[in-house]
N, C-alpha and C positions, 0 to 999 in steps of 0.2 A: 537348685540347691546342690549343696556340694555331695560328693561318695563316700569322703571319707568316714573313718568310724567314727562311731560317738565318743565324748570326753570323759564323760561317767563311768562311774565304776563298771566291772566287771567285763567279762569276756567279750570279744567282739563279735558280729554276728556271724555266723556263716553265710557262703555265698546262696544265692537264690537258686533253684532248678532252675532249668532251661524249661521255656513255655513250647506248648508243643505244637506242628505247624497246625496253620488255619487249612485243614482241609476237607473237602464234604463225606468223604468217605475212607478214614484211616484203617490199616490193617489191624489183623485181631491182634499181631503179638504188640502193637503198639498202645491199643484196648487195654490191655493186660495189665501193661510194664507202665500203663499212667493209672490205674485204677490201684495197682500195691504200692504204687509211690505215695499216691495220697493218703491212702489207709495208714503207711508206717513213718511219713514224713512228715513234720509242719507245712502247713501252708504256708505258701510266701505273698506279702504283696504284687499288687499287681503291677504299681512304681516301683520303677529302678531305686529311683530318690529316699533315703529313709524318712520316716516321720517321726513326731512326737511320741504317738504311741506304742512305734516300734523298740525309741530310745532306753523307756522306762520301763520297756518288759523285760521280765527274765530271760535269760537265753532258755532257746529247747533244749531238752533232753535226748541224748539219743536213743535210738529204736531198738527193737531187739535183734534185728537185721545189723544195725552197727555194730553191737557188741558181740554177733555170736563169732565164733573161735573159724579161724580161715579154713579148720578142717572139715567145716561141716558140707556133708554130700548135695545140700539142696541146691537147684540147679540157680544161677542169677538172672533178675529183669533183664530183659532185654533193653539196648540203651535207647532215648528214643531220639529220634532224628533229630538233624540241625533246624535252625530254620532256614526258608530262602531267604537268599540274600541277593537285594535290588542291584539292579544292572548300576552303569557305570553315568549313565544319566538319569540316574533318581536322583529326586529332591528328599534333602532330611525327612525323615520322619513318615513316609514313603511305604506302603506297606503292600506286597503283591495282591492280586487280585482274587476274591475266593473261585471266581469260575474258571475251570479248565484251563491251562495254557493253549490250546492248540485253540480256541474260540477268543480268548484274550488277543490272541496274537491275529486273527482275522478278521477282528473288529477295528484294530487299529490298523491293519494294510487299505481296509474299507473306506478311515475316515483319515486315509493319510498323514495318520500319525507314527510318530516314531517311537520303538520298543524299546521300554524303561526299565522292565527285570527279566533277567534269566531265568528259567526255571530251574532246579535241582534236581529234576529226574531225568535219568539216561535214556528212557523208553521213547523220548519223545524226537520228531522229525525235529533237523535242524531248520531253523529259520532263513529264509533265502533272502539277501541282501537286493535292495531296490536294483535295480540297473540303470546304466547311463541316460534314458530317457524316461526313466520314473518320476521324474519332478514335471518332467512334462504332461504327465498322462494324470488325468481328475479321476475323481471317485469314480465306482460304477454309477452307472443311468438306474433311473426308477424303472420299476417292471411296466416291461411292453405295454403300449394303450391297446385296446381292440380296436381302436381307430385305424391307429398304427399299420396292424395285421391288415386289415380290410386293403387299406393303399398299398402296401406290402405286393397283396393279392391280386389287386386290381392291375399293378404294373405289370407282373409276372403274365398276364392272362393275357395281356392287349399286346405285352411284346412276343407273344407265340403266336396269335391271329395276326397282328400288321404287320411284323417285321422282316418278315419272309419272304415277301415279294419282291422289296426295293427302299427307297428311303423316298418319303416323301415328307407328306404333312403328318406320316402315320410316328414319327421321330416326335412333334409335337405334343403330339395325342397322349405317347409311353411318358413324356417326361412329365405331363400335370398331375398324375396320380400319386410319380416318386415326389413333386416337388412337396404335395397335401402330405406324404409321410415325415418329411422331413420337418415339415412345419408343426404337425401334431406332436412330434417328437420334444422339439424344440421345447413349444409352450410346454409339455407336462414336465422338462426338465427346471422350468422355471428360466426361460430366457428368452431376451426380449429384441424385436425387431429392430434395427441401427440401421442408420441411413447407406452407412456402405455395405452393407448384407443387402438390406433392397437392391444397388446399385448391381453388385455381383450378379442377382438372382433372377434381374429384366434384363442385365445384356447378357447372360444364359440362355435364357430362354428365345431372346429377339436372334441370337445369331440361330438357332436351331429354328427360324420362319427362311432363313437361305438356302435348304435342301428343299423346301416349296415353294421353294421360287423360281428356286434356278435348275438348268438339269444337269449344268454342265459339273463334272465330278473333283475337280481340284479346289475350286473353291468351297463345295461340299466338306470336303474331306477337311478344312483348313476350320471352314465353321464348328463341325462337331469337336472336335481336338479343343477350340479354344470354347465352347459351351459347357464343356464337361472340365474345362481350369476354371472360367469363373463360379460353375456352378461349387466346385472344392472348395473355394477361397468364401465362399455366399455361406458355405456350411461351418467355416474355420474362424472366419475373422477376423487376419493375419493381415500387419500392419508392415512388421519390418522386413528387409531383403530377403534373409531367412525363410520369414515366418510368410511372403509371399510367394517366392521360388515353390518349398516344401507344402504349401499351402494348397497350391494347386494340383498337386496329387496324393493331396494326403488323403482320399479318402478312401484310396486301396488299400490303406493301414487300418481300414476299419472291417475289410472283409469277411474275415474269420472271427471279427468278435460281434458283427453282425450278426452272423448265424446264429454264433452262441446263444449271444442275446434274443435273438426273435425262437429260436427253439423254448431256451429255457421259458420266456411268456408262454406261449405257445401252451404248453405242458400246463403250467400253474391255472391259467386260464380254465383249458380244457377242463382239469380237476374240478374246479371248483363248477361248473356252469356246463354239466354234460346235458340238462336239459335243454338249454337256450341254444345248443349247436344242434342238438336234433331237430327241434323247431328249424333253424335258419337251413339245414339242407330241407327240410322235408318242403317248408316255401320255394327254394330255390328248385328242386326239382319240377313241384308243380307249374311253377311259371316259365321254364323251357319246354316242358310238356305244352302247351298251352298255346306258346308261338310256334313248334315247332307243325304242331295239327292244323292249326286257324292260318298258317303263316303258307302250308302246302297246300288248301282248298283256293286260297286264295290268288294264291300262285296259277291255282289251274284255270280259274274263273276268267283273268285276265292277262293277258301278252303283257303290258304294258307293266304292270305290278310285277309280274314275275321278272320281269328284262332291270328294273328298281330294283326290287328283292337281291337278284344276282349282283348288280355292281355292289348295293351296302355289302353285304356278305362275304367276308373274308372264306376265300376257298383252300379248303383243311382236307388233305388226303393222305391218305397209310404211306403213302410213300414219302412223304414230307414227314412223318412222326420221327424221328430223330430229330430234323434243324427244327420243327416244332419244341421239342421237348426240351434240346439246349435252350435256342431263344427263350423260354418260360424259365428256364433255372437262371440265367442269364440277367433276366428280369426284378427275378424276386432277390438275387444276391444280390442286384447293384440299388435297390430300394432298401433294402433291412442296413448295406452300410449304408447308402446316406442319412437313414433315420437313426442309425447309432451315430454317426460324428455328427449329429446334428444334436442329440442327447448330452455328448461328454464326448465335445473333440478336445483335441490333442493339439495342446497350445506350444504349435511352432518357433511362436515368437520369442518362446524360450530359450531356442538355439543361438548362440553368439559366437562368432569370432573375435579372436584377442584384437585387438586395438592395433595397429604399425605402429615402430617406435619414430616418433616425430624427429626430422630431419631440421637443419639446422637452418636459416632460412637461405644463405648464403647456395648450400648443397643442394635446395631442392627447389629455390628458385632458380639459377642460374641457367641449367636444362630446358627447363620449359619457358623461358625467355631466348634460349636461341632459336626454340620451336616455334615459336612465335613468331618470330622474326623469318623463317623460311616460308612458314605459310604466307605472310605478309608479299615477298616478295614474289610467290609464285600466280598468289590471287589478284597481285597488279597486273600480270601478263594476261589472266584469265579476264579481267576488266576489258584489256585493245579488246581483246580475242571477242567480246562478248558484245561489246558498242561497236561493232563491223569490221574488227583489223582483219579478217580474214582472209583478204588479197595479199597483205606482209606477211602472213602467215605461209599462203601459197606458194608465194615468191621464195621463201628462204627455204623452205621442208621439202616441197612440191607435193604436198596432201590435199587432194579436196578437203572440202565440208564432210560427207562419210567416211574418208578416214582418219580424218581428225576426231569427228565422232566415235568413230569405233576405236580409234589406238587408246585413248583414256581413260573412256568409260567404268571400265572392272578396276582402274587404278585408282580411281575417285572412290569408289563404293570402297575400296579396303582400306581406304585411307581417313576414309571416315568410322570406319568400323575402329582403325586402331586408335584413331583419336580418342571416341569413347571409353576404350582401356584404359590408354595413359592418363584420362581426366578421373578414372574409377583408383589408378593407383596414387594416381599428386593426392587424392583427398584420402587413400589411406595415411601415407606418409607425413602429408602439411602441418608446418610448426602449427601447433594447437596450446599456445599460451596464454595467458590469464589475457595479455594486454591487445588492447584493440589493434593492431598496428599489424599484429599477426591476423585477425580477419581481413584486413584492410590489405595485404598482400596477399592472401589467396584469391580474393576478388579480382585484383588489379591482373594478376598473373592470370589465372582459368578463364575469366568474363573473355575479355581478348580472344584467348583459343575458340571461347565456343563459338564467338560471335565469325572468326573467320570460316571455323569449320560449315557454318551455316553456307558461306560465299562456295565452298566447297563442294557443300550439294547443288546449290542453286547450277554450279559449272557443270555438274556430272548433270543433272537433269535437263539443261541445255543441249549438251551434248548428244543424250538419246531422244530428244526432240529432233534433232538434225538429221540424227541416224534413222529415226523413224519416216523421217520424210522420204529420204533418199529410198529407202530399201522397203519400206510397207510395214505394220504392226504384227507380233505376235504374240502366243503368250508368256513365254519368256523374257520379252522385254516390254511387256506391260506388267508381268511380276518384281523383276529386276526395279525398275521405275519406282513401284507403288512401293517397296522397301526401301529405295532410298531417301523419298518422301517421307516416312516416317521414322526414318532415324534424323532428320531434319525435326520434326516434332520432338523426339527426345532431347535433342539440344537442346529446343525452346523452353521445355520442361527443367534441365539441368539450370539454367538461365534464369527459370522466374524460383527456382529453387534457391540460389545463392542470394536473392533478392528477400522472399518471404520465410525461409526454411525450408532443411531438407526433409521434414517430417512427412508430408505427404508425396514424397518424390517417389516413395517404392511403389504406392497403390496405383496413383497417378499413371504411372509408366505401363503398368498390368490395364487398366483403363481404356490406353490410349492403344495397346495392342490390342483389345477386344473391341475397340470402335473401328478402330483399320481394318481388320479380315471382318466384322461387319459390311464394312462400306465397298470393301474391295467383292463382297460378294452381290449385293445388293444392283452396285451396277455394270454386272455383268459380263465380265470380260470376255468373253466369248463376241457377244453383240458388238461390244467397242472394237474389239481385231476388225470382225468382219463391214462393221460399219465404216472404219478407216479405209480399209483397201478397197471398199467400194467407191469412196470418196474419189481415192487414188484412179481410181479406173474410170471414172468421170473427167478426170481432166487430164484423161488419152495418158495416163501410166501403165507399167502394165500388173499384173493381177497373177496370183498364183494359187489356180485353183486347185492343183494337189493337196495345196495346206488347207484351203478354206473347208476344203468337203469332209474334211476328220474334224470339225469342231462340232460342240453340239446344237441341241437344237434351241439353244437359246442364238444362237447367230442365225436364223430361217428369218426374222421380220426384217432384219439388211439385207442377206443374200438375195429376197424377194426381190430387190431392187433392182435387179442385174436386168441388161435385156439378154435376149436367146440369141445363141444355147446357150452362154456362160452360164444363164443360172438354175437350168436344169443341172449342167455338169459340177454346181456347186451343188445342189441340193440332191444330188441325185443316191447319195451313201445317207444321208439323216434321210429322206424319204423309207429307203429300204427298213434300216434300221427302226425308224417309230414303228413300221405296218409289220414287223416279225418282233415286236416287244405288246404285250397283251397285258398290262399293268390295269391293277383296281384302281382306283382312285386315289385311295389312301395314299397309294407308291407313288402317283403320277405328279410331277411339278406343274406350274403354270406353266414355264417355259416349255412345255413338251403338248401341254394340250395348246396354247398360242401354236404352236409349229404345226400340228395337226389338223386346225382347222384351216389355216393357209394352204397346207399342202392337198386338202383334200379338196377347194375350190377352186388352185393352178397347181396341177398335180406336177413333177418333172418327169419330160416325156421324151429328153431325147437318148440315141443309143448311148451304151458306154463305147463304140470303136470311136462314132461322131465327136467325142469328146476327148480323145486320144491326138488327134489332129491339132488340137490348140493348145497341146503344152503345157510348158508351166507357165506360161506368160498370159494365156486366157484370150491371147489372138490370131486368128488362120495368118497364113504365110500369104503374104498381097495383104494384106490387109492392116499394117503398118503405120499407112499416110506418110511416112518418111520419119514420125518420133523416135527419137532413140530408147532401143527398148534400156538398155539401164541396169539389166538383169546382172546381179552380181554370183560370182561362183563359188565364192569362198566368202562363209557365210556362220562364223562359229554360234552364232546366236541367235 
């Protein structure tokens, strides 16, 4: 209805009082100054709107406060406050909240809602504006499970006992207890198992079976690094480029609010249920009391038990209490975050980069069409080169097979590396118009590239097949190798991506990096060096025992091969090395007890001067037969 006055006779109404704010607890002089308002004023409705019955009343009278004379000494009401007035995204008719501001305002940062009014009091803390990754980041997590705590606990415990000796299978052992937290986490947040979370979370764990398997330490080092990306990505979920890069170390963004979080349970817990943790220590005391007494008679009663006893028994002494006590902090901090981003991670996928402004097609195909076309030309050569032209090769350059092999190789590997770039910026750039013609030319254009670039690897990994022949296996250029190999899988990936979609080409990629340093651990590289130049040394080449004898002791079931001395003189540093390393079990790989029990039924017996004598080539001097030894001296690889 309308404001205006009524039409009717007589005076028009006075305006209404101001209604006074909605609050729980007003001051007295506001008490006051509304309790003589009402005593000496009309009441007003409670609608703005007038009514009927408003129309046909009289007007008020005024009070004796109106009328009395402006000289009079009595002190005035005080006036009473405005009311609040709703932020700048309130809906009509919107009215603030009667609880607190400072609880209204952290109940909607809780449920990620945005603040609708201002308050009108100055006492109160300003409101902190989200920050740049706040859309990114979910509510808090529900309070800690006692499950939780337990696996929490459990990891913290077993990574102070196992992890101090070395890395074995005891890596496996620490990580099932954080994976039980992260899982417990997960379900009480209400989230649910997805086949690429599975995916992440078996090849985490499978590449973390290659520090028990293998002993040697580069592929180790290569497994835990890529165990602990998939295990991020298992905890995160992250699909796009972004959200799989950031994904895989996002879970050191959970650090610090892991603590928090597993504190503040911690605390709540406690509170509530101080009987049921007195109980669980006073069990848990008794039942180390119990093996520790039954576990020392029995120790004494028999050799055999007690020699058992000592391997299981991780051995814990005052002098190790420091890297004991990190390893257990070390433990519990990297279990409370995975079970926090396992609660409420922090959706990467969020992140985007602006688009490239599409280039025209004329400008952005033109380039990668001459590109084309050089590759084309260079990998016709590489074809003679590849079906036997190696003698025209000879004839014009004057390069063997090794230094043709070796001049190219590192030129091949960059030249595929920057293919990869320029195919990552054409597809920022490429006309992206409604009509198919523009698909239909990035195809025609990129397919070609990748398909040559493939012929590219295929050349380089030729090449270090040649080279390996000539010059013998290392690990260098069985790592070299195994990377170019798998950027060769990238292509194929980019290739069936242009075919079915690029949607899964980010995971895909992450995937197929975590099944290579699988595989690359799996078989061994150490055994394959050492296996090859044994090979080589069976068909009268010669053999470079200074390298062989520095690999580990996953090369011992080759080097066995050797006849004497060569292969005391190769085994004779991993001999010494196993019998002055005194590892539990836990720490010890397969490949290190396979090497031990080898060496301790053909132990290597001959001197180190006897071994001096044979060089790098692994042959006495007369002892030749007339082959060419081949030994090359410049040798960057």
């Amino acid at each position: 209805m309308s404001d205006r006055p009524s039409t009717e006779s007589g005076p028009p109404e006075p305006p209404e009082p101001p209604e006074p704010p909605e609050s729980s607890e007003p001051s007295e002089p506001s008490k006051a100054s509304t309790t003589s308002h009402a005593s000496n004023a009309s009441a007003a409705p409670a609608d703005s709107s007038p009514t009927r019955e408003s129309q046909s009343s009289p007007p008020p009278q005024p009070s004796a406060e109106q009328t009395a004379p402006a000289t009079e000494t009595a002190a005035p009401a005080a006036p009473l406050p405005p009311d609040p007035q709703p932020g700048p995204h309130a809906t009509p008719g919107d009215r603030p909240p009667a609880t607190p501001a400072y609880l209204h305002a952290q109940r909607q940062r809780a449920h990620g809602e945005q603040q609708t009014w201002q308050p009108g009091r100055p006492w109160q803390p300003p409101i902190s504006r989200p920050g740049a990754t706040a859309k990114l980041r979910p509510a808090a997590p529900p309070l800690i499970r006692p499950a939780v705590l337990w696996a929490a606990l459990a990891t913290a415990v077993l990574s102070a006992l196992l992890l101090g000796d070395g890395l074995g299978v005891n890596l496996l052992i620490v990580a099932v207890p954080a994976a039980l937290a992260a899982a417990f986490a997960a379900r009480a947040a209400g989230r649910r198992l997805r086949p690429w979370t599975a995916t992440w979370a078996v090849g985490g764990l499978a590449l973390l079976a290659v520090p028990a398997l293998r002993d040697a330490g580069w592929p180790t080092f290569l497994a835990v690094v890529s165990a602990f990306a998939l295990g991020s990505l298992a905890l995160h979920g992250s699909r796009s480029w972004l959200g799989v890069l950031m994904g895989s170390v996002g879970t050191l963004d959970s650090v610090v609010p892991g603590i928090r979080w597993g504190w503040r349970g911690l605390r709540e817990r406690a509170d509530g249920s101080r009987g049921r943790w007195g109980t669980a220590v006073r069990t848990t005391a008794v039942a180390l009391g119990l093996l520790v007494v039954f576990g020392t008679l029995f120790a004494g009663a028999d050799a055999n038990f007690a020699d058992l006893l000592g391997r299981l028994t991780p051995d814990v002494t005052i002098v190790d209490g420091p890297l004991r006590t990190f390893l257990f902090l070390v433990g519990l901090v990297g279990a409370l975050a995975a079970a926090r981003t396992a609660a409420a991670p922090v959706r990467w996928d969020g992140l985007t980069v602006k688009a490239g402004k599409p280039r025209g097609r004329t400008e952005w195909a033109l380039p990668l069409i001459v590109l084309d076309l050089l590759f084309a030309a260079f990998i016709t050569l590489q074809l003679v080169v590849l079906l036997g032209g190696y003698d025209k090769v000879h004839e014009e350059t004057g390069l063997n097979h090794a230094d043709y092999a070796r001049q190219g190789f590192w030129q091949l590997l960059w030249a595929t590396l920057l293919t990869l770039l320029v195919i990552a910026l054409a597809l920022r750039w490429a006309p992206r118009g409604a009509q198919r013609r523009d698909r239909t030319l990035v195809r025609a254009v990129l397919g070609p590239l990748c398909v040559l670039t493939l012929v590219v690897v295929a050349s380089a990994l030729r090449r270090m097949d040649l080279y390996v022949a000539e010059y013998g296996l290392t690990r260098l250029r069985i790592s070299v190798a195994a990377m170019e190999l798998w950027l060769g899988v990238v292509i194929v990936l980019i290739l069936a991506a242009g075919v079915f979609g690029a949607r899964f080409l980010p995971r895909a990629i992450a995937v197929s990096a975590g099944a290579a340093v699988l595989a690359f651990g799996l078989i061994s590289p150490d055994a394959v060096v050492a296996e090859q130049n044994v090979h080589r040394f069976e068909d009268r080449r010669p053999i470079d025992l200074d390298y062989l004898k520095d690999l580990s002791a996953d090369a011992v079931p080759a080097l066995d091969k050797l006849p004497e001395p060569q292969r005391s003189c190769a085994l004779r540093v991993i001999q010494g090395e196993l019998r002055n390393t005194d590892s539990p079990w836990y720490a010890t790989s397969w490949g290190e007890a396979r090497a031990e029990e080898i060496l301790r039924k053909r132990p290597a017996t001959t001197e180190r001067r006897s071994c001096y004598a044979l060089g790098t080539d692994g042959v006495r001097e007369g002892e030749r037969d007339g082959y060419e030894q081949g030994h090359d001296d410049y040798d960057p690889y």
